[in-house]
C-alpha positions as CSV (number, residue, x, y, z in Angstrom):
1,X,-93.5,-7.2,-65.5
2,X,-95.3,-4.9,-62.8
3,X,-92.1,-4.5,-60.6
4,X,-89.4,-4.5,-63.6
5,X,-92.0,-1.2,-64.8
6,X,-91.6,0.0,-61.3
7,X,-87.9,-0.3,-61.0
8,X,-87.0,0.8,-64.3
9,X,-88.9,4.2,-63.1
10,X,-87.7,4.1,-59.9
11,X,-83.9,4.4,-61.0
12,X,-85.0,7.8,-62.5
13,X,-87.5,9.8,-60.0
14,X,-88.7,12.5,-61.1
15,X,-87.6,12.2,-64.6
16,X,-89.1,11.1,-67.9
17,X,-88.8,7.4,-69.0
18,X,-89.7,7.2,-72.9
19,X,-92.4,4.5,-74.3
20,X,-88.9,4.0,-76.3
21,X,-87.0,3.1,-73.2
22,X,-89.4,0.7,-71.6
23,X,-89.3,-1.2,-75.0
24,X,-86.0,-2.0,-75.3
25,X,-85.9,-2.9,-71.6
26,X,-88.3,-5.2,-71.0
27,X,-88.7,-6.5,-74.9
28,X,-86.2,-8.0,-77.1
29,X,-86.0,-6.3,-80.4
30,X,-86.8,-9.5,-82.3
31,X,-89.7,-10.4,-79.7
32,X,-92.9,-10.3,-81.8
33,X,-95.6,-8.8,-79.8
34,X,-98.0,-5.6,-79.7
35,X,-96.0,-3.0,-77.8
36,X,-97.8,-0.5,-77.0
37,X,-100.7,-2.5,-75.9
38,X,-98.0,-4.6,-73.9
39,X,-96.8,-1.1,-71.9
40,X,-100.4,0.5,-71.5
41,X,-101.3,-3.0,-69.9
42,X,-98.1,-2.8,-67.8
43,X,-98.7,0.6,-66.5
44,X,-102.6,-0.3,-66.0
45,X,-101.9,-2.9,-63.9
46,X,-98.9,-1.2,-61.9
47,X,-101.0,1.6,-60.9
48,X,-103.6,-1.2,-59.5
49,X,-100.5,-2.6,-57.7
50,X,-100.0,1.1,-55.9
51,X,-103.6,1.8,-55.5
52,X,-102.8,4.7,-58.1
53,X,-105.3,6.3,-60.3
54,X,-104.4,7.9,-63.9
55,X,-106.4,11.2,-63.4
56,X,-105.0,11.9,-60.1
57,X,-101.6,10.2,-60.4
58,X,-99.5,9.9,-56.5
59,X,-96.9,7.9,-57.8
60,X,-96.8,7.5,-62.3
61,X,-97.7,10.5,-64.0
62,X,-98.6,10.2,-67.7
63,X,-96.9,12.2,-70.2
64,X,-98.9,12.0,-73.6
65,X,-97.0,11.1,-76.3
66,X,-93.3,11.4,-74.1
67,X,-93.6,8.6,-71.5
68,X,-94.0,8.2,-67.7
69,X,-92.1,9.6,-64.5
70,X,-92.0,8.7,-61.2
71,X,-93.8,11.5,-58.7
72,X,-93.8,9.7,-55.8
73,X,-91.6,10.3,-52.4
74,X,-88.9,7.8,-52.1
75,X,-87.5,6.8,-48.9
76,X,-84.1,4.5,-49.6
77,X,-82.5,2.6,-47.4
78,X,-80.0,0.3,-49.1
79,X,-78.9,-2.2,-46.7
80,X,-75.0,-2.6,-46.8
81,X,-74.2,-6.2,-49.0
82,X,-70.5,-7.6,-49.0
83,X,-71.8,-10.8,-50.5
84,X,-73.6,-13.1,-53.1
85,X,-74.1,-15.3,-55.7
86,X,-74.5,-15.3,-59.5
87,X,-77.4,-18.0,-59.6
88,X,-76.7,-19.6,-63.4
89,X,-78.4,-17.8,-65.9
90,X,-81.6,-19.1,-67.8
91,X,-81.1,-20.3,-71.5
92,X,-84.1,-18.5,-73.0
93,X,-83.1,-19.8,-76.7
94,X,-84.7,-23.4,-75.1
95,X,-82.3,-24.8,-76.9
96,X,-80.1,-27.5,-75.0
97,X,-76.8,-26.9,-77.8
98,X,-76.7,-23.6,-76.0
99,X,-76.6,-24.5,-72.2
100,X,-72.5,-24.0,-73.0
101,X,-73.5,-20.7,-73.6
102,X,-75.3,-19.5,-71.0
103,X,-73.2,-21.2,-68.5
104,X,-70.1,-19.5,-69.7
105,X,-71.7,-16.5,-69.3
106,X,-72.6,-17.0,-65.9
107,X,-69.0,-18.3,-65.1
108,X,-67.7,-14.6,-67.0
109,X,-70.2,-13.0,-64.4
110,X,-68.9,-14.6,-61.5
111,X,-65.2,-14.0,-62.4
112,X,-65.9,-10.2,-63.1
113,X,-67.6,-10.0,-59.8
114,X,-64.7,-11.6,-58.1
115,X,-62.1,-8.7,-59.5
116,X,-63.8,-6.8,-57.1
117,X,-62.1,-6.1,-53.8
118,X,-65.0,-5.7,-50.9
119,X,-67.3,-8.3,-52.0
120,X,-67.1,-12.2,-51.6
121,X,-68.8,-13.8,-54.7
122,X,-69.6,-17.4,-54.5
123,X,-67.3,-19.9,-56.9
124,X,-68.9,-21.2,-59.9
125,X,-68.7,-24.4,-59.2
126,X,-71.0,-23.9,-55.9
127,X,-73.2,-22.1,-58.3
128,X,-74.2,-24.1,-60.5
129,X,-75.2,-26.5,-58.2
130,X,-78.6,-24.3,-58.1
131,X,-78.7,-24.8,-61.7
132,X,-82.6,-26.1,-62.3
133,X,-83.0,-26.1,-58.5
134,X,-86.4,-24.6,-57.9
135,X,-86.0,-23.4,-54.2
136,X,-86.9,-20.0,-52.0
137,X,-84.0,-17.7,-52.8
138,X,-84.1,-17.1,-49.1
139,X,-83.1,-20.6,-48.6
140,X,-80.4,-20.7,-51.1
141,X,-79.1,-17.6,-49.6
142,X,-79.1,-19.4,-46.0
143,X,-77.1,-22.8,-47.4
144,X,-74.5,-20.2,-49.6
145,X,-74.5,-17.7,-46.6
146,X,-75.1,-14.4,-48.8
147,X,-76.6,-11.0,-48.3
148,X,-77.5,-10.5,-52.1
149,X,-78.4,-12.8,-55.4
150,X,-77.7,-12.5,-58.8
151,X,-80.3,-14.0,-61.2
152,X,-81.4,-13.4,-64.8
153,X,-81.7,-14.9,-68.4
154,X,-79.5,-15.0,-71.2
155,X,-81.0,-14.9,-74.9
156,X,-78.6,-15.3,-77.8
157,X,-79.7,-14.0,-82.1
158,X,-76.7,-14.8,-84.2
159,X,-74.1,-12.4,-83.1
160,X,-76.3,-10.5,-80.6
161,X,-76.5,-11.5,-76.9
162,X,-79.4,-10.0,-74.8
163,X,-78.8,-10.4,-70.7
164,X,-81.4,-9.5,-68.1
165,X,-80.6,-9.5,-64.8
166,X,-82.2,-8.4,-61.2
167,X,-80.7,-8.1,-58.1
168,X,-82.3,-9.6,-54.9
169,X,-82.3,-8.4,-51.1
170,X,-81.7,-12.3,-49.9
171,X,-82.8,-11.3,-46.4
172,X,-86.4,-10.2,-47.7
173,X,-86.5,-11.7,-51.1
174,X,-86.9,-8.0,-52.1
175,X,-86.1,-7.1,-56.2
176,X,-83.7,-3.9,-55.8
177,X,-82.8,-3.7,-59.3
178,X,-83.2,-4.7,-62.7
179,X,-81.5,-3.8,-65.7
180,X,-81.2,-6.0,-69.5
181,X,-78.2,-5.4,-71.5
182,X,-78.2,-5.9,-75.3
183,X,-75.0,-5.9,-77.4
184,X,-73.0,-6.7,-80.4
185,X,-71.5,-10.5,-79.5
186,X,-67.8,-8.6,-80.6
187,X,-68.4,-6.5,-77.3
188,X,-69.6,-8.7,-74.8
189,X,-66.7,-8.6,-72.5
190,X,-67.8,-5.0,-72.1
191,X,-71.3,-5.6,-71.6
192,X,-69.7,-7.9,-68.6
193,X,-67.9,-5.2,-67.5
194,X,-70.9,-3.0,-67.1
195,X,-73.2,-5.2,-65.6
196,X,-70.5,-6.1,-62.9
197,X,-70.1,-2.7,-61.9
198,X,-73.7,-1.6,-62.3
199,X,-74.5,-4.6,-59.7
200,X,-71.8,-2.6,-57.4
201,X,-73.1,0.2,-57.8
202,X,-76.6,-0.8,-56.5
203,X,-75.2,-2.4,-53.7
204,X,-73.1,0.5,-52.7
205,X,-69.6,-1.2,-52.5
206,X,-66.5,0.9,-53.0
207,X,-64.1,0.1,-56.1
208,X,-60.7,0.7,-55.9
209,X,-58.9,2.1,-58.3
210,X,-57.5,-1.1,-58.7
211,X,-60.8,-2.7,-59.1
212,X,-61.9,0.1,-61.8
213,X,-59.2,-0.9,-63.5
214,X,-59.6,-4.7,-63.6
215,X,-63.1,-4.2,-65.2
216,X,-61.7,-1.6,-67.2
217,X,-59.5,-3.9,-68.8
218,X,-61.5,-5.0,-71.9
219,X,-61.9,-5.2,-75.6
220,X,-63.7,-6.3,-78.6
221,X,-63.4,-10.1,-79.1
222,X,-64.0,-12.0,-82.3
223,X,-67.9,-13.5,-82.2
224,X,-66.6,-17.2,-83.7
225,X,-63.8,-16.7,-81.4
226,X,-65.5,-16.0,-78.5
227,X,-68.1,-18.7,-78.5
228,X,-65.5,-21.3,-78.6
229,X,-63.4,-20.5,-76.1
230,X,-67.1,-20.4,-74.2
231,X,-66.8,-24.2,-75.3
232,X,-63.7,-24.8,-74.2
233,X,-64.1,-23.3,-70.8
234,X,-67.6,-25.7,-70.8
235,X,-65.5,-28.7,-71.5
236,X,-62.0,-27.8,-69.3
237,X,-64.9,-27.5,-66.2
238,X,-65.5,-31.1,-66.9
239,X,-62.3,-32.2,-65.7
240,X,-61.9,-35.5,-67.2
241,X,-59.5,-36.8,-70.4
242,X,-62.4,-36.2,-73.2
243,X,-63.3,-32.9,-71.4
244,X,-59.8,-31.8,-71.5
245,X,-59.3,-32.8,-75.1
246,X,-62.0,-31.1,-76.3
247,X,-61.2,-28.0,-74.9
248,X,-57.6,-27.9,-76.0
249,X,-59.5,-28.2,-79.8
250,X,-61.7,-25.2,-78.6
251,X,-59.4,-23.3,-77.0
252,X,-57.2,-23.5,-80.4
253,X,-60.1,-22.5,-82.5
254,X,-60.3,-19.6,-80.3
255,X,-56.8,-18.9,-80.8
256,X,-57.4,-19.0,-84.7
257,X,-60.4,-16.7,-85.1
258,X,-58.5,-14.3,-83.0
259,X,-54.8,-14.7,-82.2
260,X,-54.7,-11.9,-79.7
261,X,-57.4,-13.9,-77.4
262,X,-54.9,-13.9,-74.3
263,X,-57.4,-15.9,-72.3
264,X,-57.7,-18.8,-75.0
265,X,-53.8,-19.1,-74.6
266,X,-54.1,-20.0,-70.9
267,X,-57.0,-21.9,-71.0
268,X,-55.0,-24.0,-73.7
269,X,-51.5,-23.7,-71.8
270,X,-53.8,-25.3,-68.9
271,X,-55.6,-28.2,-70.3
272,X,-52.2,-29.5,-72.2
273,X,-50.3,-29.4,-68.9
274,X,-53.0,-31.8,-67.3
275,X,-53.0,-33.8,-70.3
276,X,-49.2,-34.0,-70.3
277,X,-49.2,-34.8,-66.7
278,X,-51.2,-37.9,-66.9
279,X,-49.4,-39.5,-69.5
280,X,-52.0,-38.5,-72.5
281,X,-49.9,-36.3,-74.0
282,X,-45.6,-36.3,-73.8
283,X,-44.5,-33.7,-72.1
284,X,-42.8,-31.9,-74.6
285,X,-46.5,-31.7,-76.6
286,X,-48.2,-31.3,-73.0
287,X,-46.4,-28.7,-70.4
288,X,-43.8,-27.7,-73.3
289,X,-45.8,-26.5,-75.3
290,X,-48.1,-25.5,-72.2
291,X,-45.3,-23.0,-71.6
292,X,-45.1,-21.5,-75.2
293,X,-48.8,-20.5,-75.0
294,X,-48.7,-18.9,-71.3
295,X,-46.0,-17.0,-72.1
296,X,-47.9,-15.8,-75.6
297,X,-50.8,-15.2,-73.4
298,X,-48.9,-12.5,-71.2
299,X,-47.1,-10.9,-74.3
300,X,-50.4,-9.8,-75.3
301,X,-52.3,-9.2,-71.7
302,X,-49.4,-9.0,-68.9
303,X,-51.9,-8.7,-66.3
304,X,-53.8,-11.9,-66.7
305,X,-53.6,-13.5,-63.4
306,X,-54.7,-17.3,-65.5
307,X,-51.9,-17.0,-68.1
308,X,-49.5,-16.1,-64.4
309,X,-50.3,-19.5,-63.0
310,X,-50.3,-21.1,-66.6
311,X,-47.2,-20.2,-66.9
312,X,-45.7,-21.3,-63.1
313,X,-47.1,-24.5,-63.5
314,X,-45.9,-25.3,-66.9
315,X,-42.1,-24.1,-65.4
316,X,-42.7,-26.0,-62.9
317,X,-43.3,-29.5,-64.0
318,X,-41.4,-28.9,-67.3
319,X,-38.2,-26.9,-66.8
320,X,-38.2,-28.0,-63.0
321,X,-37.6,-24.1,-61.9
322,X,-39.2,-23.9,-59.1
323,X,-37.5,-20.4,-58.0
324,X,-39.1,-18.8,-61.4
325,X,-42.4,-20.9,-60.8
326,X,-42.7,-19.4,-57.3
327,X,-42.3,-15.9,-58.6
328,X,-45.2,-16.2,-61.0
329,X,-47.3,-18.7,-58.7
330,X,-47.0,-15.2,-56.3
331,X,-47.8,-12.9,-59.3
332,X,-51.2,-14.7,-60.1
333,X,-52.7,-14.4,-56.4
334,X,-51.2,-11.0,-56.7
335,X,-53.3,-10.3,-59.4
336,X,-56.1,-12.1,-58.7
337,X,-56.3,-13.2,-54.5
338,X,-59.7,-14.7,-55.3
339,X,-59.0,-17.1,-58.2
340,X,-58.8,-20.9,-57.2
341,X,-56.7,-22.4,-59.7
342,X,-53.5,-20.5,-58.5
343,X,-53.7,-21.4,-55.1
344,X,-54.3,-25.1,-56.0
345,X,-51.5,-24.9,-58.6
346,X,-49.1,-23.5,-55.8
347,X,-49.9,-25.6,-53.4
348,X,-49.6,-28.5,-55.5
349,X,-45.8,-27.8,-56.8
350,X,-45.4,-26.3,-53.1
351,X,-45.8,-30.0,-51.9
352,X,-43.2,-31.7,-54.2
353,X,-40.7,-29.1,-53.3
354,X,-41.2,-30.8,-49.7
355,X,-42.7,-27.4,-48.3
356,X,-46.2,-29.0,-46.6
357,X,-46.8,-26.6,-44.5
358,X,-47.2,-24.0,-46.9
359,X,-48.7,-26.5,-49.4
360,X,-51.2,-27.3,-47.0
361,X,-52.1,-23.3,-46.4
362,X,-52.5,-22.8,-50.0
363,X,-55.2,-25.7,-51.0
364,X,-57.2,-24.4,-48.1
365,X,-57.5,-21.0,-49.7
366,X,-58.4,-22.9,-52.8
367,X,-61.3,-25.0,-50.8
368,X,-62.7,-22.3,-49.5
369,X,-62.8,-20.4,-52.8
370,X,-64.1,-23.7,-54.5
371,X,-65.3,-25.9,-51.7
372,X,-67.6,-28.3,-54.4
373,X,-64.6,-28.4,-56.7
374,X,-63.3,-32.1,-56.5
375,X,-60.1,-31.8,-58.3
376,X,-59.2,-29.2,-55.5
377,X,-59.6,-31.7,-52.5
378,X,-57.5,-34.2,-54.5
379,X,-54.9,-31.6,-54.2
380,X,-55.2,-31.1,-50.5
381,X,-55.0,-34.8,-50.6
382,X,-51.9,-35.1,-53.0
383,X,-50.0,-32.8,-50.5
384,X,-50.7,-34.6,-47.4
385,X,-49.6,-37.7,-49.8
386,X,-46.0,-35.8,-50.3
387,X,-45.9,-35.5,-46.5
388,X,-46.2,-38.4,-45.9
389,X,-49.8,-38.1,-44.0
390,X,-51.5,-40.7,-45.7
391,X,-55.0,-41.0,-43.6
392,X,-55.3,-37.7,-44.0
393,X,-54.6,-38.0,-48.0
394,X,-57.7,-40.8,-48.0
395,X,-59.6,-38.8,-46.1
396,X,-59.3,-36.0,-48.3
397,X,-59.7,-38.4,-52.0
398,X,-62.7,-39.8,-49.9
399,X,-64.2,-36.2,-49.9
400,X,-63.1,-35.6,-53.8
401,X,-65.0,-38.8,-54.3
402,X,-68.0,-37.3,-52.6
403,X,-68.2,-34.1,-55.2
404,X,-67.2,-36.3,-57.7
405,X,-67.3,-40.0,-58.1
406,X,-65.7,-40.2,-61.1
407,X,-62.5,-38.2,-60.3
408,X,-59.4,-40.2,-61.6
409,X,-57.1,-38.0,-59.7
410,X,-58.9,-38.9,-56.8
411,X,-58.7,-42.5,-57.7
412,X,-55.4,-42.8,-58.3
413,X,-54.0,-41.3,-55.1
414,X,-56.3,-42.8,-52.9
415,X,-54.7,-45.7,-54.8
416,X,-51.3,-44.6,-54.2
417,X,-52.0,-43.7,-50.7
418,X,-53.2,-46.9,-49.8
419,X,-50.5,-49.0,-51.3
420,X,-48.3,-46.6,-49.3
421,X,-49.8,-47.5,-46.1
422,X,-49.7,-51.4,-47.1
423,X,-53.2,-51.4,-47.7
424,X,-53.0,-53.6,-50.8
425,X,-56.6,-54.8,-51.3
426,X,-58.4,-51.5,-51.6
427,X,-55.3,-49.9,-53.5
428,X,-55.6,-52.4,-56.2
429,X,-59.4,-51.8,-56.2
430,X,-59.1,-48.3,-56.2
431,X,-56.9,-48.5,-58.9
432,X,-58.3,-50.5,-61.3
433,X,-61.4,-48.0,-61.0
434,X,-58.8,-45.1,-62.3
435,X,-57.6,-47.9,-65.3
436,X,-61.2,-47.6,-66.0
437,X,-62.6,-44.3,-65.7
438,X,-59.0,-42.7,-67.6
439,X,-59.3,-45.3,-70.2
440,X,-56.0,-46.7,-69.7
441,X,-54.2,-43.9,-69.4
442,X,-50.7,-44.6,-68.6
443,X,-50.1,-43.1,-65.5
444,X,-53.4,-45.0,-64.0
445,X,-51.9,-48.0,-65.3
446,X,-48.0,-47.5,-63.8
447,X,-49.8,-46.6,-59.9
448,X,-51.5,-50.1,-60.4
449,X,-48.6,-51.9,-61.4
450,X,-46.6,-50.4,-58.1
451,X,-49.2,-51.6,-56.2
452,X,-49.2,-54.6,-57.3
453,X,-45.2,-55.0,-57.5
454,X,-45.7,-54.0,-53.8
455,X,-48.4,-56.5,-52.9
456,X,-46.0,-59.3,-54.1
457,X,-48.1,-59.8,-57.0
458,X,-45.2,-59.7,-59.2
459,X,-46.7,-61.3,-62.7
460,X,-49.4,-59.2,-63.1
461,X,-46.9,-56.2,-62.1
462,X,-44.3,-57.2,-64.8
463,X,-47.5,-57.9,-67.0
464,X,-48.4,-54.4,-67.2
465,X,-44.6,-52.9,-67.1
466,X,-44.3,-54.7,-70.4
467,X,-47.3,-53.1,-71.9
468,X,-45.9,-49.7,-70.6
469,X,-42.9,-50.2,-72.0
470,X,-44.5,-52.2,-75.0
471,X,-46.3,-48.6,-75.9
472,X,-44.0,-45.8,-74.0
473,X,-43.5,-44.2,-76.8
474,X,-42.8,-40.0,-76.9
475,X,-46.8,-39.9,-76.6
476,X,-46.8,-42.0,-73.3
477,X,-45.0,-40.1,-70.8
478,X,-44.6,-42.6,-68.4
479,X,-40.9,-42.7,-67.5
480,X,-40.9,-41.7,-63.9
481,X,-43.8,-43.8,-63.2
482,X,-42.0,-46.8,-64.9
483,X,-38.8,-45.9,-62.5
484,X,-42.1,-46.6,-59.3
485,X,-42.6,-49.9,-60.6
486,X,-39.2,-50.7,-60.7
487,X,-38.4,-49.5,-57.2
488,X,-41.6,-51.8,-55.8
489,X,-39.9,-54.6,-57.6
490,X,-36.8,-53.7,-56.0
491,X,-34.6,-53.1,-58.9
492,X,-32.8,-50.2,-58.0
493,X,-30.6,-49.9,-61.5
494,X,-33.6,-49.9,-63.4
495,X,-35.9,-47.4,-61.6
496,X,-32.1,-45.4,-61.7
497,X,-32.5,-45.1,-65.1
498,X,-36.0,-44.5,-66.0
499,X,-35.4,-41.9,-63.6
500,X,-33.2,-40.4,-65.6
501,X,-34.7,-41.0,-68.4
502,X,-37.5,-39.3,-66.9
503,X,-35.4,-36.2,-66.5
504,X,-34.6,-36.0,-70.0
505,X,-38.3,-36.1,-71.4
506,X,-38.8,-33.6,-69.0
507,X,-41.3,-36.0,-67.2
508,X,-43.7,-34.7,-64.6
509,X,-41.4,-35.8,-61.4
510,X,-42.0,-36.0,-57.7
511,X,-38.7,-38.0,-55.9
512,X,-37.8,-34.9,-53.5
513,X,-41.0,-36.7,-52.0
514,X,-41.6,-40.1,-52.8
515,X,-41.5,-42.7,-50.6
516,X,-41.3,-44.9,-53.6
517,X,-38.1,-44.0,-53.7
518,X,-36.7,-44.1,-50.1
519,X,-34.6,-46.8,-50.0
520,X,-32.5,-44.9,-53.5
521,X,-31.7,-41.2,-51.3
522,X,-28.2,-42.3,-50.3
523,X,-27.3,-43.3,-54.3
524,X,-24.6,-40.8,-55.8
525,X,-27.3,-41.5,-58.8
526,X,-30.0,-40.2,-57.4
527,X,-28.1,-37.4,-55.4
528,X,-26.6,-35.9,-58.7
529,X,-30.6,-36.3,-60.1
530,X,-31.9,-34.3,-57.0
531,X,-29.3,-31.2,-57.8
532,X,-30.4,-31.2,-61.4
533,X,-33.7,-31.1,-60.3
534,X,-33.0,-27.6,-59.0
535,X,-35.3,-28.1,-55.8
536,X,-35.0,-24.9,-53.7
C-alpha cells in the first residue's frame, strides 16, 4: 500500500492527487472498508517510510480537504527495457470457475504487448508456467531472460472487470509503476489497449505508427460474448479432442451473442480444421466449413493476422491451393511477425509441398516464439518426417513429449516415424498410446494399422482396416489414411483408390511426401492425382 501511495503521487509531482483519486486506485468500488481511515493510515505510514513529518512536509504536503502532492525533487533515471513478461494474473474473485478468466486475460495482455514493434514479450505458454510459482522475480527474470515484469490481479463484478497492475525493474526488483483499471466488461478490449500502451509508455519504447494503430484497433464487445470466447480460447490452449470440442461450442456462443466477433470466427475456423484433420470431424464439417468462418472473420476485421492464417490453412488442407494459402500464410506474419500459430501453420503445409528447407526455418521461428508449446515441436518434427529425416523427427516428438506427455500428435508421428525407419516395436507401442489418449480417433487408429501391415502383422492390420471401413462414414475422415494401410499391405489398386477417394472428400493429404507411398510415384494414377493436387 505504502509504495502504490508513493507511485500514484509520483506520476504527478508537483500536482494535487484528490482523496477521490487514491480511492478508486487503490480500492474497488464494491470493497467494503473505512476509506478515509484506510488513506490517512496510508499516508501516516508513507511519511514514516520517508522519514517525513506532516508539519514540515519534504516530500507529501497535505492539502486540507483537496488531497496530497508530491514536493519532493525527483531525479529519474529510467533504465532502457526491450523486454518482459506478463506473469499470469491473480484471480482475486477466489473463485476456481473463474481461473478461465483471468487466464484469458493475461493471454489478451500478452498478445497486445506483442503488437508492439521494439519489445520482445514472452509467449503465453512460457508464462504461465510461473502460474502459482512463488519465486524472486529476479530469478524468474534470469530463467525468462527479461529486463522488465508484468504482474497484477484481476477482480471480476458481473459485467465490471477491475485490473491492477505494476511494473517491475527485474534487475533490482524495483516497482516503477502501478496503475488499476476499472471498466464496463463491453469495453475491455479498450481497457487492454490502454494498459498495453501505458506499460510502453513507462518503459520508454517508441510505437510506430503502425504499432499505434494495432492497439488502436478496438471496439465494444458483447459481455456474454466476450466471456465465452475467453472459454474457448481456455479450452483451444488445451490442445487435446475434448479441449478442441469445447471450444468450437464456445467459440460459436461467441459468435451468437455477437456476430461481428471477428476473433471468435478464427478461433472457431481453427479448432474445426484440427478436428477435421484428425479424423473427428469430415472434412467438409472440419476445414470446409473452417474456411467459411475465416473468410467471415476478415469480412468484418481485414487486418486480423489469426483469421489470415485461419484462412491459409483451411485452403490449404481443403481446397489443396497452396499458391493462395502461401499468399495469406505471408499476410499473417505480415501482420503479426510475432504470432506463433502462423509460422507453425506455414511451416507445416510448407513441408507437404516438399519445401523442407523453408519448412524447417519457419517452425524455428515458431519455437522460439513458443519454446514450451508442444504441439509446435511436433511440427518441427512432422516436417523433418516429410523430409525424410526421421531421427531427427523422434528426436523432436521426444521433446513434444517432454512439454507434454500426453500430446497425440506427438504420439502418432513418433509412431509413424518409427515404423518408417523399421522400428516396429516402439511404433506399435507408441501408437497404441495415441489409440488411447485420442480415444480412438480414426487417424490414430489407420497409423497403427500401417504399422502393423508393415511389421507383417497382417490380421490385426486387416482387423482394424475393417473397423475403419466398418465406421468410415462422412464423420470419419479417414480415406487417405485407409489408402497407407493399403500401400503397407501392398495392394496398390486399393490404396489407388482410397486415394482418390481421398481427393474427393477433400481429405487432409500428404503423398507429394509420403514414403508410404513410394513404390506408387511412377503410376499414371497417381501422376494425374499429383497434378490435381495443384502442388506448386
Amino acid at each position: 500500500m505504502v509504495n502504490l501511495n508513493l507511485q500514484i503521487l509520483l506520476r504527478r509531482p508537483g500536482e494535487v492527487v484528490t482523496r477521490e483519486e487514491l480511492q478508486q486506485k487503490i480500492w474497488p468500488s464494491d470493497t467494503f472498508v473505512d476509506v478515509d481511515h484506510g488513506i490517512n493510515n496510508a499516508i501516516k505510514r508513507l511519511r514514516e517510510a520517508l522519514g517525513d513529518a506532516a508539519e514540515t512536509p519534504r516530500y507529501v504536503e497535505t492539502l486540507p480537504r483537496r488531497g496530497y502532492r508530491f514536493i519532493g525533487k525527483i531525479e529519474c533515471d529510467v533504465p532502457r527495457m526491450r523486454s518482459l513478461v506478463v506473469l499470469p494474473l491473480e484471480n482475486l474473485s477466489h473463485d476456481p470457475q473463474q481461473e478461465y478468466f483471468a487466464d484469458g486475460l493475461t493471454e489478451a495482455l500478452i498478445t497486445t504487448l506483442a503488437k508492439i514493434g521494439e519489445l520482445r514479450v514472452v509467449s503465453r505458454t512460457s508464462a504461465m508456467l510461473y502460474k502459482c510459482v512463488r519465486k524472486p522475480l529476479s530469478e524468474i527474470a534470469r530463467e525468462l531472460e527479461v529486463d522488465a515484469i508484468v504482474e497484477g490481479t484481476v477482480l471480476r463484478a458481473g459485467h465490471r472487470v477491475r485490473i491492477t497492475a505494476q511494473l517491475i525493474d527485474a534487475s533490482k526488483e524495483t516497482h516503477l509503476w502501478a496503475e488499476s483499471y476499472e471498466r464496463d466488461l463491453r469495453n475491455v478490449l479498450a481497457l487492454q489497449s490502454d494498459l498495453a500502451q501505458a506499460i510502453a509508455r513507462e518503459i520508454q519504447v517508441k510505437l510506430t505508427p503502425q504499432d499505434q494503430a494495432h492497439l488502436g484497433q478496438v471496439h465494444p464487445v458483447d459481455p456474454e460474448a466476450y466471456e465465452a470466447y475467453l472459454k474457448g480460447r481456455y479450452h483451444w490452449n488445451k490442445r487435446s479432442r475434448e479441449g478442441h470440442a469445447k471450444a468450437v461450442q464456445y467459440f460459436q456462443e461467441a459468435i451468437a451473442k455477437d456476430p461481428a466477433y471477428a476473433a471468435a470466427y478464427s478461433g472457431l475456423a481453427d479448432s474445426l480444421s484440427v478436428m477435421g484433420m484428425w479424423g473427428v470431424l469430415p472434412p467438409g464439417e472440419g476445414c470446409g466449413k473452417a474456411k467459411l468462418f475465416a473468410l467471415r472473420a476478415l469480412e468484418i476485421d481485414s487486418g486480423l493476422a489469426e483469421a489470415h492464417a485461419s484462412l491459409a490453412w483451411a485452403t490449404a488442407h481443403y481446397d489443396y491451393d497452396f499458391v493462395a494459402a502461401e499468399r495469406e500464410f505471408e499476410r499473417s506474419i505480415e501482420l503479426n511477425p510475432r504470432y506463433a500459430t502462423a509460422h507453425h501453420f506455414f511451416g507445416f503445409c510448407l513441408g507437404i509441398m516438399g519445401r523442407y528447407e523453408e519448412g524447417y526455418t519457419e517452425l524455428k521461428r515458431a519455437i522460439r516464439l513458443e519454446p514450451h508449446l508442444s504441439v509446435i515441436r511436433f511440427g518441427l518434427a512432422f516436417v523433418y518426417w516429410c523430409g525424410h529425416k526421421y531421427e531427427e523427427a523422434v528426436e523432436q516428438c521426444k521433446k513434444a513429449l517432454d512439454l507434454d506427455p500426453n500430446s497425440v500428435q506427438a504420439h502418432a508421428w513418433l509412431g509413424v516415424s518409427y515404423t518408417a525407419m523399421s522400428l516396429y516395436k516402439p511404433a506399435i507401442e507408441a501408437l497404441k498410446k495415441t489409440v488411447e489418449l485420442s480415444q480412438s480417433a480414426s487417424v490414430g487408429v489407420a497409423c497403427l494399422a500401417e504399422a502393423y501391415a508393415a511389421a507383417g502383422y497382417t490380421e490385426e492390420a486387416h482387423s482394424l482396416l475393417e473397423q475403419l471401413i466398418g465406421t468410415s462414414q462422412p464423420r470419419y475422415a479417414t480415406a487417405y489414411f485407409i489408402a497407407r494401410i493399403y500401400a503397407a499391405l501392398n495392394r496398390n489398386d486399393e490404396a489407388l483408390q482410397w486415394l482418390e477417394t481421398a481427393h474427393r472428400r477433400h481429405d487432409w493429404m500428404l503423398p507429394r511426401v509420403d514414403p508410404r507411398f513410394d513404390g506408387l510415384r511412377s503410376t499414371s494414377r497417381f501422376q494425374d492425382l499429383m497434378n490435381r493436387m495443384n502442388f506448386p
